[in-house]
Every structure is written in structure tokens, then in C-alpha cells.
N, C-alpha and C positions, 0 to 999 in steps of 0.2 A: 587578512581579508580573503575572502574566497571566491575566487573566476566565475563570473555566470554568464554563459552563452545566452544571445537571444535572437530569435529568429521568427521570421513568417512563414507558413505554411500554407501553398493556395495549391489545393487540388485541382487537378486536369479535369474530372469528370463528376457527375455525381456520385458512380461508383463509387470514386474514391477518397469523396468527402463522408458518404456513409459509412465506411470501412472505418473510417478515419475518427468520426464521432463513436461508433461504438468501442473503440481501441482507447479513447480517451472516458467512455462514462465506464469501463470494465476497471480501469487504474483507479479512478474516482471510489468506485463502489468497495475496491478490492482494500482500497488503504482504509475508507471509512469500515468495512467489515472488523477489520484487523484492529483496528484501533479501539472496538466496540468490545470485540473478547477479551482487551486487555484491559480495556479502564476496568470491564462488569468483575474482572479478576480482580483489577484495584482492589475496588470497595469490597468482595468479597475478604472474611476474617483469615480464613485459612489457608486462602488460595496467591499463587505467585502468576505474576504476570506475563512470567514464561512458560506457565502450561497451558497459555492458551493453542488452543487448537488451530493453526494458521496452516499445517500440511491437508488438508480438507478443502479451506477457502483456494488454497492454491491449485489444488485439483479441479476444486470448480470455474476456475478461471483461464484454468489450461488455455478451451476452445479458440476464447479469444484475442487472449495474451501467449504468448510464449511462457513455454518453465521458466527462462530463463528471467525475462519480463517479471514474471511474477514475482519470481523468489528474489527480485531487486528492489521489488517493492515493500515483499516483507520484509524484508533486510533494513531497510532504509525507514522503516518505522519499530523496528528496532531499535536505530539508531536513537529515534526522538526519545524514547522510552527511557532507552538508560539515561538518557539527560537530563529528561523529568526529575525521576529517581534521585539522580544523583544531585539535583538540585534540589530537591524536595528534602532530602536527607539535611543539608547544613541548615 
């Protein structure tokens, strides 16, 4: 079974609850993006669902994510991918 931390999050200002919203729809949009060039790869006959294009989406999301953010994200929907995969295979 695997650890899951859980926490609240109450920002001090509005500042930093708008930082805080857009830092949260930018992960939202960046895993839904990423997920979207992979299935459309799925279905596609010829195409592998590793060539999709996610060094692009990650540039686009630089602004508001970190690289490093980013590339955690594509990484981590990665992860679900090969699961699919690999379940979809037996």
C-alpha cells in the first residue's frame, strides 16, 4: 500500500491564493493536455504513444510551473500509461 500525505492549504492573501489557483488549473490542464496526445496516439493505427509530443506542452507550461514541475508531471502520466498498456496487453 502506498503513503499518501494530506494537507490544507490556506493562503495569507489573495495574492496567494490566485498564484495558487493558477499553479493548480496549469497541472490540471498540463496532465489533461498530455493525456490527450497519448490516447489521440492510441487510437491512431500507426502511431506509438511515446511519440507524442509532451517536450512542447512542457515548454508551454514552463511560465507557470517549473521545468522541473512539469517534467513530474509528464513523468507521472507516463507512469499511468505504461499501466494501461500493460494491462490492456493481458
Amino acid at each position: 500500500m502506498k503513503r499518501a500525505n494530506q494537507f490544507n492549504v490556506r493562503p495569507r492573501s489573495e495574492k496567494e491564493r490566485e498564484v495558487f489557483v493558477r499553479w493548480l488549473d496549469a497541472s490540471a490542464s498540463l496532465w489533461n493536455e498530455t493525456n490527450y496526445a497519448r490516447r489521440h496516439a492510441f487510437f491512431e493505427d500507426n502511431e506509438s504513444v511515446w511519440n507524442a509530443d509532451t517536450g512542447s506542452l512542457e515548454g508551454k507550461y514552463r511560465g507557470v510551473l517549473s521545468s522541473s514541475v512539469a517534467q513530474q508531471i509528464i513523468r507521472k502520466n507516463s507512469e499511468a500509461w505504461r499501466s494501461f498498456l500493460s494491462l490492456n496487453e493481458k
